[in-house]
PDB file of N, CA, C and O in Angstrom:
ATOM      1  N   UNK A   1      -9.765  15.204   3.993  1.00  0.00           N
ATOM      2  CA  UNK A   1     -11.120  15.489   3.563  1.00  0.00           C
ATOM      3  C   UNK A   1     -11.277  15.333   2.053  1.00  0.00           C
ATOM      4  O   UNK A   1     -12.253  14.766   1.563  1.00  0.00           O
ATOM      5  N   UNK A   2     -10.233  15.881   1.297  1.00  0.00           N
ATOM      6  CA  UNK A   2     -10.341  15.307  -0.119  1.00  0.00           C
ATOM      7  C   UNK A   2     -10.517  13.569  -0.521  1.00  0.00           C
ATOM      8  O   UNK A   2     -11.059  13.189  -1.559  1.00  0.00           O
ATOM      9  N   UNK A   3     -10.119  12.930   0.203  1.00  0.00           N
ATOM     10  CA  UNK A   3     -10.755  11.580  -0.144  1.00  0.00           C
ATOM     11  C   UNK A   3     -11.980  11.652   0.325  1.00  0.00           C
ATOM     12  O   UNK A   3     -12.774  11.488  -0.601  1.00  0.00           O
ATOM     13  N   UNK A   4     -12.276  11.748   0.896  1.00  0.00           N
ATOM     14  CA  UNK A   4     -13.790  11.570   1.796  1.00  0.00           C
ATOM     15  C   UNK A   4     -14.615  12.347   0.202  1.00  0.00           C
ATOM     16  O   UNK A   4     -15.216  11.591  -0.561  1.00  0.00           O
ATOM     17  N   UNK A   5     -14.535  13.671  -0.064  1.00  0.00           N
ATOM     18  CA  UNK A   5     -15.091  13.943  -0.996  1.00  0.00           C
ATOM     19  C   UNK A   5     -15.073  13.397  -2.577  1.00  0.00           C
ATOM     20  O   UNK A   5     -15.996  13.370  -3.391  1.00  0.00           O
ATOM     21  N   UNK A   6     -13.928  13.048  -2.687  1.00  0.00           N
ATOM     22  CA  UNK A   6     -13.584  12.241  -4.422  1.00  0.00           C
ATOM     23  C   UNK A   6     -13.742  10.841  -3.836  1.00  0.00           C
ATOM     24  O   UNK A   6     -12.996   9.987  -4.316  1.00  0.00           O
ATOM     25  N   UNK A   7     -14.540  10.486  -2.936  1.00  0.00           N
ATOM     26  CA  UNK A   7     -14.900   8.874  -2.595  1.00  0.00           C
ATOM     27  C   UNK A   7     -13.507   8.026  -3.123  1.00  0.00           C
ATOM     28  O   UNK A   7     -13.670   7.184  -4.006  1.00  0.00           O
ATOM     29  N   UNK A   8     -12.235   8.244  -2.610  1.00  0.00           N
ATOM     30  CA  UNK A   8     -11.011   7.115  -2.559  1.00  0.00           C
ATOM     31  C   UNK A   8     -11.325   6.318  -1.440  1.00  0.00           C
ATOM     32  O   UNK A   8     -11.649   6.559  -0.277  1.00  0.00           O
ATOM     33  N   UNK A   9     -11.166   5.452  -2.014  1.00  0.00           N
ATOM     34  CA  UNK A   9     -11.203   4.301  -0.928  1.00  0.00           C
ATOM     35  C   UNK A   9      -9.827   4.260   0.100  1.00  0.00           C
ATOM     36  O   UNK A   9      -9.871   4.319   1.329  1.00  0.00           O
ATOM     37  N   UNK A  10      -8.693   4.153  -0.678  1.00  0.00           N
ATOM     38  CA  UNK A  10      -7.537   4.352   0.051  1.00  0.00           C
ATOM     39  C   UNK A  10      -6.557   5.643   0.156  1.00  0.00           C
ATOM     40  O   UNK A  10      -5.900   6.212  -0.715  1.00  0.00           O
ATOM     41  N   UNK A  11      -6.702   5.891   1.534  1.00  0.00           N
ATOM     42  CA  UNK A  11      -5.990   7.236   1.599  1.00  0.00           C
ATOM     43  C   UNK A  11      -4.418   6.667   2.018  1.00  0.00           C
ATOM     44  O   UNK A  11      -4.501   5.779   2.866  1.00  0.00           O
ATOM     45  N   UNK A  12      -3.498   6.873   1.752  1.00  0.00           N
ATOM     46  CA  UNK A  12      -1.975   6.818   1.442  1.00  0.00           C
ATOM     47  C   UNK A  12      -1.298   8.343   2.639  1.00  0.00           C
ATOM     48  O   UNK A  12      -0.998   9.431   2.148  1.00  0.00           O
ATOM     49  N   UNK A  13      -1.255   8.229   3.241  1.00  0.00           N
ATOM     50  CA  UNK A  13      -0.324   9.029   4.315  1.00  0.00           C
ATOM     51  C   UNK A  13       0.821   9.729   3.687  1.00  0.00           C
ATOM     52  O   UNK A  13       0.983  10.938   3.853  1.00  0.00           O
ATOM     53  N   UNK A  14       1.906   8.741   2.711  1.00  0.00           N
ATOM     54  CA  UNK A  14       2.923   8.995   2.365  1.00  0.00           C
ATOM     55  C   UNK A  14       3.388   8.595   1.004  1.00  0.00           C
ATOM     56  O   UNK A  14       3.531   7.372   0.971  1.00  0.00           O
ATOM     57  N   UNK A  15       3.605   9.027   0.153  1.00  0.00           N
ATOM     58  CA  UNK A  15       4.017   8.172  -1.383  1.00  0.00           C
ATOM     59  C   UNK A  15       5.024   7.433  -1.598  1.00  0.00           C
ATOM     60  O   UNK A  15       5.387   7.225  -2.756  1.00  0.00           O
ATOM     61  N   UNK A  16       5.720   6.852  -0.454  1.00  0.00           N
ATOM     62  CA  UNK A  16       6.381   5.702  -0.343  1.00  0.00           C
ATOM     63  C   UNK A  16       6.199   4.385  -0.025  1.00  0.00           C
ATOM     64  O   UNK A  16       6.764   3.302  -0.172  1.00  0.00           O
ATOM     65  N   UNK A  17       4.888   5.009   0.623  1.00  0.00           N
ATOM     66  CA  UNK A  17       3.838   3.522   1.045  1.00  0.00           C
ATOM     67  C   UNK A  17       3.871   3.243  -0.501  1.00  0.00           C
ATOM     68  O   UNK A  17       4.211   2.062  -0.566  1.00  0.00           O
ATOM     69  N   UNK A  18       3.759   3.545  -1.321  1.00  0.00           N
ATOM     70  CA  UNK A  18       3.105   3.347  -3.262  1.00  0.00           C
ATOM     71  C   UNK A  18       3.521   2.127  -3.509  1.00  0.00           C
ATOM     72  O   UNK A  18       2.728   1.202  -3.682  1.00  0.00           O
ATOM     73  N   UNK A  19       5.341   1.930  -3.572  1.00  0.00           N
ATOM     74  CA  UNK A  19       5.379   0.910  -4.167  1.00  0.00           C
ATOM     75  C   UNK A  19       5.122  -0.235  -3.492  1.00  0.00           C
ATOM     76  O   UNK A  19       4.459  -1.122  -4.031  1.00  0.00           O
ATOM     77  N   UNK A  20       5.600  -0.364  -2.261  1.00  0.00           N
ATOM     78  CA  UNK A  20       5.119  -1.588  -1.658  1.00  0.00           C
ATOM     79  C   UNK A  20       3.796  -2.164  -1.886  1.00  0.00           C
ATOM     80  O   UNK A  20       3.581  -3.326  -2.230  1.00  0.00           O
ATOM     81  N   UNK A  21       2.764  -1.082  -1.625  1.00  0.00           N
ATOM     82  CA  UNK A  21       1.071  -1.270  -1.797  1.00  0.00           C
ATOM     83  C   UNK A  21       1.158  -2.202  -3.074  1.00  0.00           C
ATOM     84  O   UNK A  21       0.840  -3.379  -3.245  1.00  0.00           O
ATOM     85  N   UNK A  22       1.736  -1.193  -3.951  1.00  0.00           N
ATOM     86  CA  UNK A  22       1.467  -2.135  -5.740  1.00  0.00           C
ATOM     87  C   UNK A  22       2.360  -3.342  -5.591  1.00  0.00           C
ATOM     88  O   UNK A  22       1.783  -4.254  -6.182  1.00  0.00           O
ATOM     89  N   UNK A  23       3.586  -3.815  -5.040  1.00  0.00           N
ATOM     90  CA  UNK A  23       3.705  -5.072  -4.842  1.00  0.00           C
ATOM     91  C   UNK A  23       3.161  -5.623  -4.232  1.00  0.00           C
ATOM     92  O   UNK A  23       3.513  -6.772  -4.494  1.00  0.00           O
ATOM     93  N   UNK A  24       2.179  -5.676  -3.213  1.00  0.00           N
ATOM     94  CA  UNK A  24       1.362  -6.690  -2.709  1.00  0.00           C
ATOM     95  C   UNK A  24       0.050  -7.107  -3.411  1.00  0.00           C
ATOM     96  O   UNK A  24      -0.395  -8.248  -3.530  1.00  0.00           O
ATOM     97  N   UNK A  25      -0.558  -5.761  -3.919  1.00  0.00           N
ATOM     98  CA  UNK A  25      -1.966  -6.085  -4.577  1.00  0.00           C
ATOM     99  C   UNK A  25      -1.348  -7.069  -5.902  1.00  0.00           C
ATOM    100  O   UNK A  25      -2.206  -7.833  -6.345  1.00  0.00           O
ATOM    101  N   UNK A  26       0.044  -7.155  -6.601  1.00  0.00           N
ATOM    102  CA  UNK A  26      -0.014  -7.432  -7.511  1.00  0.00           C
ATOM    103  C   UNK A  26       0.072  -9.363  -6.952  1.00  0.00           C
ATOM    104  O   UNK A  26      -0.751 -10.267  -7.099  1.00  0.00           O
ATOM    105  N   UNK A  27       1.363  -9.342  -6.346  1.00  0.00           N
ATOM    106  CA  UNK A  27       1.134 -10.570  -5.449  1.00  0.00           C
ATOM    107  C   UNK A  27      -0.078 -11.394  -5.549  1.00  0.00           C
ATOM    108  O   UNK A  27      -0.202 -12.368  -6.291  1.00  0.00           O
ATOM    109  N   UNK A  28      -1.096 -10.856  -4.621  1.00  0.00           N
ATOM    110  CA  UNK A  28      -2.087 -11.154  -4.532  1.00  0.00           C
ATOM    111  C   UNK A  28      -2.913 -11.209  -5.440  1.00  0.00           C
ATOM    112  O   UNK A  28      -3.878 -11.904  -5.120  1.00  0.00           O
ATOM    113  N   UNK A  29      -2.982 -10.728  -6.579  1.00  0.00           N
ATOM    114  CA  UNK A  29      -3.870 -10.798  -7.971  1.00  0.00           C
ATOM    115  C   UNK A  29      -3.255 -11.755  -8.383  1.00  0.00           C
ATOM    116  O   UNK A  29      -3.956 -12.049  -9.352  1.00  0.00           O
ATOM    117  N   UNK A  30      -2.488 -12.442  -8.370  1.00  0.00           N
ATOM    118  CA  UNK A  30      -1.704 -13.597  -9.355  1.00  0.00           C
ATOM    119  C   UNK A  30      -2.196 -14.285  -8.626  1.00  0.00           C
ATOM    120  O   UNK A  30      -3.095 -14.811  -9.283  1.00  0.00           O
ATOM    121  N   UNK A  31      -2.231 -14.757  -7.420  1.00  0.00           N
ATOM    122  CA  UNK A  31      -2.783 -15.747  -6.566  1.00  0.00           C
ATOM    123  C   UNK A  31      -1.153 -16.113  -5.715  1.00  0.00           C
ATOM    124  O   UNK A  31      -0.939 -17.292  -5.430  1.00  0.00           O
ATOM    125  N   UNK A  32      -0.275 -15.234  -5.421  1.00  0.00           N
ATOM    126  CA  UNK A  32       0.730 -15.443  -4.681  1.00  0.00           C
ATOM    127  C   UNK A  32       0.889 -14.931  -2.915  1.00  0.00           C
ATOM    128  O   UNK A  32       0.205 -14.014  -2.461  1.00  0.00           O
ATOM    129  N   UNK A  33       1.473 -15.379  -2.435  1.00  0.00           N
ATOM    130  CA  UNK A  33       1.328 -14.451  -0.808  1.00  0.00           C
ATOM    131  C   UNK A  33       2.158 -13.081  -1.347  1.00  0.00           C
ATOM    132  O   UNK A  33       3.105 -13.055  -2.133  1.00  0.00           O
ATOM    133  N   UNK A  34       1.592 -12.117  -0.768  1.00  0.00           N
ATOM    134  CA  UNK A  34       2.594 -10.922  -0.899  1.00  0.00           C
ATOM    135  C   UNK A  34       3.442 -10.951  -0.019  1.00  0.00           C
ATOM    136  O   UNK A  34       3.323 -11.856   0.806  1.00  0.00           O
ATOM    137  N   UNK A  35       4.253 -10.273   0.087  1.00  0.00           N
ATOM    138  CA  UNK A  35       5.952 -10.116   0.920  1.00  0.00           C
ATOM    139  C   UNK A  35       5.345  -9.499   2.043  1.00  0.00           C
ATOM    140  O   UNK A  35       4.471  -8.634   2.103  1.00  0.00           O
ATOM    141  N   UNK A  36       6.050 -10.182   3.027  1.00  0.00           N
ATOM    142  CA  UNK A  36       6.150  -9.185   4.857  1.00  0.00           C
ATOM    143  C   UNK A  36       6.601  -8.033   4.176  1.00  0.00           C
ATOM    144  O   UNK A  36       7.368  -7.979   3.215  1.00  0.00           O
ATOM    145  N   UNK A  37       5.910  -6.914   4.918  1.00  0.00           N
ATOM    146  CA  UNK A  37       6.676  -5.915   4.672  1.00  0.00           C
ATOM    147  C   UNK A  37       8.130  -5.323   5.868  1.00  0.00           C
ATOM    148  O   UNK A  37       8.380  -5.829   6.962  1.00  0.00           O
ATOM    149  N   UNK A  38       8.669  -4.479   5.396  1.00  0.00           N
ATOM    150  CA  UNK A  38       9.881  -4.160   5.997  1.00  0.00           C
ATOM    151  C   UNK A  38       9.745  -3.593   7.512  1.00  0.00           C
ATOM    152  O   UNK A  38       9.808  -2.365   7.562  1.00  0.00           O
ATOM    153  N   UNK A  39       9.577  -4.229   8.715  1.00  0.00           N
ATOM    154  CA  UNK A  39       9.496  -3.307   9.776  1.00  0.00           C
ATOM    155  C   UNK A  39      11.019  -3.316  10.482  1.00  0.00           C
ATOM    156  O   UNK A  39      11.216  -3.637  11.654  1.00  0.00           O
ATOM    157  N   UNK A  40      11.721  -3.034   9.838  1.00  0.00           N
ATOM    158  CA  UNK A  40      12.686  -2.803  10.407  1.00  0.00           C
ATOM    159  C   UNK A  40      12.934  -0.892  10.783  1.00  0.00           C
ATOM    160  O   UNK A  40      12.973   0.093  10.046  1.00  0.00           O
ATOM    161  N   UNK A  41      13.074  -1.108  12.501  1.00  0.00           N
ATOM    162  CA  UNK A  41      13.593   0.318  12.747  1.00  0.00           C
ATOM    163  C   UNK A  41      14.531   1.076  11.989  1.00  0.00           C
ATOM    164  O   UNK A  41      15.571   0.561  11.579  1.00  0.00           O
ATOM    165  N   UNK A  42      14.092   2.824  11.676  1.00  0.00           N
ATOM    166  CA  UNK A  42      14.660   3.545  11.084  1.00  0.00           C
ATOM    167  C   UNK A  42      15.428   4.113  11.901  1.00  0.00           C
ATOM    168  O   UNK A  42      15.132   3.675  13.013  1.00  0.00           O
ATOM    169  N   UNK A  43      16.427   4.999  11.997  1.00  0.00           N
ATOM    170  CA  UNK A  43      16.798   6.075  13.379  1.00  0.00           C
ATOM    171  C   UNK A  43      16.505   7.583  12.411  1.00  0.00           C
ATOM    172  O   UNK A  43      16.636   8.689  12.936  1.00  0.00           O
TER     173      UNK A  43
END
């Protein structure tokens, strides 16, 4: 509900999502493909 009220556009679940997020937007601002991200199973 705090995003909904401070109008964030992106709500983040976890702060590990972080860096990946900022390597792709940056990717993509240069005009590059960003990286697959990692779906490899955890146990």
């Amino acid at each position: 509900m705090d995003a909904v009220r401070t109008q964030r556009f992106l709500v983040l679940t976890h702060d590990a999502y972080r860096p990946g997020l900022a390597a792709r937007a940056a990717a993509l601002a240069s005009g590059e493909l960003p990286p697959l991200p990692d779906y490899e199973t955890r146990d």
